[in-house]
C-alpha positions in Angstrom: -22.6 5.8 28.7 -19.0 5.8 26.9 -17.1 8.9 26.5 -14.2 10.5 25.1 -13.0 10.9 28.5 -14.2 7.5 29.6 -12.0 6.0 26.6 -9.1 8.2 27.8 -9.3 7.1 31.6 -8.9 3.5 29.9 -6.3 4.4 28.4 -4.3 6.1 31.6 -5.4 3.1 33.6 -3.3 0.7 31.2 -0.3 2.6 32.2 -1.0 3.2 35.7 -1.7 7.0 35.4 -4.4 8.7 37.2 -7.7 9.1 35.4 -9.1 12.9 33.8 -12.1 15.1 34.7 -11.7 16.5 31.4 -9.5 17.8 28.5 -9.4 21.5 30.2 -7.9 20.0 33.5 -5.0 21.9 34.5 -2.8 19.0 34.2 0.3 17.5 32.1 -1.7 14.1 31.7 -5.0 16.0 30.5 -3.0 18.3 27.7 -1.1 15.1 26.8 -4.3 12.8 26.2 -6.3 16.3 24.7 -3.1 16.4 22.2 -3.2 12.7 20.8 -7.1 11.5 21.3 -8.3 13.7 18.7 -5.6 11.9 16.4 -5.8 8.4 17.3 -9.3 8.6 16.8 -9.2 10.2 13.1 -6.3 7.8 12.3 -8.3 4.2 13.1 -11.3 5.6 12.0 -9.7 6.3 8.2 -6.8 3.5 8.3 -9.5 0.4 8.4 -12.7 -0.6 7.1 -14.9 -0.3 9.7 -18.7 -1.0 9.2 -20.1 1.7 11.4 -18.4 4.5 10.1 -19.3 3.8 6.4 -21.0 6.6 4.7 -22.6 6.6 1.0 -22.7 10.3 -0.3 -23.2 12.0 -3.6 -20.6 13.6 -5.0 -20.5 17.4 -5.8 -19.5 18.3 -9.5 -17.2 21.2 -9.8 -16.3 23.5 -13.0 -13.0 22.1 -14.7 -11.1 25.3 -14.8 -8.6 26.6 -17.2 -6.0 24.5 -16.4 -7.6 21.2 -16.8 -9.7 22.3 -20.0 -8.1 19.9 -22.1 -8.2 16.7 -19.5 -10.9 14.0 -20.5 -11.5 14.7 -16.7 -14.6 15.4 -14.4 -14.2 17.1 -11.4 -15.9 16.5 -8.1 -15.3 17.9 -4.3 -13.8 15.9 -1.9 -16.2 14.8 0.7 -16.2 16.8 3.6 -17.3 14.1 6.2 -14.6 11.4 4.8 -11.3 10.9 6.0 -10.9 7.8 3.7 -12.6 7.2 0.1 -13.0 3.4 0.1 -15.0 3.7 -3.9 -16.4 5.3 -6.2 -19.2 4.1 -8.1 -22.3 5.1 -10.5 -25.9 3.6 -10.8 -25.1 3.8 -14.6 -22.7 1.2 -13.8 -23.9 -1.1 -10.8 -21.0 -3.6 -9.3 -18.4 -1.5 -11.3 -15.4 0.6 -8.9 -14.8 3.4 -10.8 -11.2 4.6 -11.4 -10.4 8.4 -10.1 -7.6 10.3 -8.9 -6.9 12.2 -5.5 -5.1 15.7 -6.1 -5.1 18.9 -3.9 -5.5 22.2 -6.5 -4.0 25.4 -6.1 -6.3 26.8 -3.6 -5.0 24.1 -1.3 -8.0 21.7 -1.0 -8.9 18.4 -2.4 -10.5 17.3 -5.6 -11.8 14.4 -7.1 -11.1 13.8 -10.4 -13.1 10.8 -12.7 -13.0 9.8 -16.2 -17.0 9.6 -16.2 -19.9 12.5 -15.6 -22.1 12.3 -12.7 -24.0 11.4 -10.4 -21.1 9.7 -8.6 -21.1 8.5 -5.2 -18.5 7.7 -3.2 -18.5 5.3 -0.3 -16.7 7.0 2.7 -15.0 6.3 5.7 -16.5 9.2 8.2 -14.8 10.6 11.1 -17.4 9.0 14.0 -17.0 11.2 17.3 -20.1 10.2 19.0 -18.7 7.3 21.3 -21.8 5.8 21.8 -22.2 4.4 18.3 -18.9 2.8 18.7 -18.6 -0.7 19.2 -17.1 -2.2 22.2 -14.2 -3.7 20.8 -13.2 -0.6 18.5 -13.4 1.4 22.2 -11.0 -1.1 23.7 -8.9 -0.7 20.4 -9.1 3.2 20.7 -8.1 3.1 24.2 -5.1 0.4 23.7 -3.9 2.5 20.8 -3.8 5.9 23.2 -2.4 4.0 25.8 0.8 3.2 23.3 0.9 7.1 22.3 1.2 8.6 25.6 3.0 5.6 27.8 6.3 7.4 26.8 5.0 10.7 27.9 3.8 9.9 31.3 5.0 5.9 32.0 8.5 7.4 30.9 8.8 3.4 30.3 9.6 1.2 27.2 8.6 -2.0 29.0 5.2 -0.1 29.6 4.6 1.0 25.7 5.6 -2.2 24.2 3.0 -3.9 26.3 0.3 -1.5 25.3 1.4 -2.2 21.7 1.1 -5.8 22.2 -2.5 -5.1 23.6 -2.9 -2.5 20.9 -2.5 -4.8 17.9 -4.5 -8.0 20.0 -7.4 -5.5 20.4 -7.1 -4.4 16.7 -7.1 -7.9 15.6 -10.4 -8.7 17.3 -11.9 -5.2 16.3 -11.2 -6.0 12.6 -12.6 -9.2 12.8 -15.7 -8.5 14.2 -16.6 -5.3 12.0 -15.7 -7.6 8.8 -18.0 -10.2 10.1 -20.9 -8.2 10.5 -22.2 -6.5 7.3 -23.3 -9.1 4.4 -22.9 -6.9 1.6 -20.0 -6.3 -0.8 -17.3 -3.5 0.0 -17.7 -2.0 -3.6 -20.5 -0.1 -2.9 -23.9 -0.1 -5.5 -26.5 -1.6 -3.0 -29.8 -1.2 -4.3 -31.0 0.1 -1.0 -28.2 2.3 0.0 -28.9 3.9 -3.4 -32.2 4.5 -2.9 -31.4 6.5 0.1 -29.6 8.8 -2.0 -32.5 10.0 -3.8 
């Protein structure tokens, strides 16, 4: 079965480094790969649409507070399992993106503001850490996209990174491709029986 530390063995292979037991090794390639994985990871995950990390959640309404008391606004948490809000939409309206604002309040966490009342939903994209749900091509893409994060650190060769970011973008290419290819429904959110699961 696929691993974190099978993706990140990948990775060393494609610059010639030797592979990893684990994060805790006591070893200057193990702290290098702990110190980027967890980013790479997040950053793919929430920069592309990916089918198999779309989530559909309700959102959580929040009191206004004082210093929006006079915005036409509704207020809503921000998702804790997204890293990316893709939409927002309402059964009241099916079909229909809703418009809404990001903003991060005073107490230093982020809000969703809407110009409608709930329920709202918001189709996510999730941070995924279970390898095994990942799709082969989105693991090669991870473990191109590592590769061209720590080749500097540990190749200590440009010829090295710029071939792993010419692999990189070849394995993104085919990733993106596939994951469009395989859901046949529309990106807006609103699907009766995604809905339906929300109840």
């Amino acid at each position: 079965m696929t691993s974190d530390i099978n993706i990140c063995n990948m990775a060393l292979g494609n610059i010639g480094a030797a592979p990893i037991v684990s994060f805790s090794d006591e070893s200057q390639t193990a702290r290098i790969c702990a110190s980027y994985y967890g980013h790479v990871r997040k950053y793919l995950l929430s920069a592309y649409p990916w089918s198999f990390n779309r989530r559909h959640v309700r959102l959580v309404p929040l009191p206004k507070g004082e210093e929006y008391e006079d915005e036409p606004v509704f207020i809503y948490a921000y998702p804790t399992e997204a890293l990316y809000i893709n939409c927002v939409y309402s059964k009241e309206f099916p079909g229909r993106k809703l418009r809404y604002d990001i903003r991060v309040c005073g107490e230093g966490k982020r809000r969703l503001f809407a110009d409608v009342p709930g329920p709202l939903f918001a189709d996510c994209r999730a941070d995924v850490e279970d390898v095994s749900v990942w799709p082969a091509v989105f693991c090669e893409t991870v473990s191109w996209a590592l590769s061209m994060r720590i080749a500097l650190a540990l190749a200590k060769d440009n010829g090295v990174a710029s071939n792993c970011n010419g692999m990189y973008l070849q394995a993104l290419g085919r990733a993106l491709c596939e994951c469009a290819n395989e859901p046949d429904m529309p990106m807006d959110g609103g699907s009766s029986w995604l809905e339906a699961r929300e109840i």
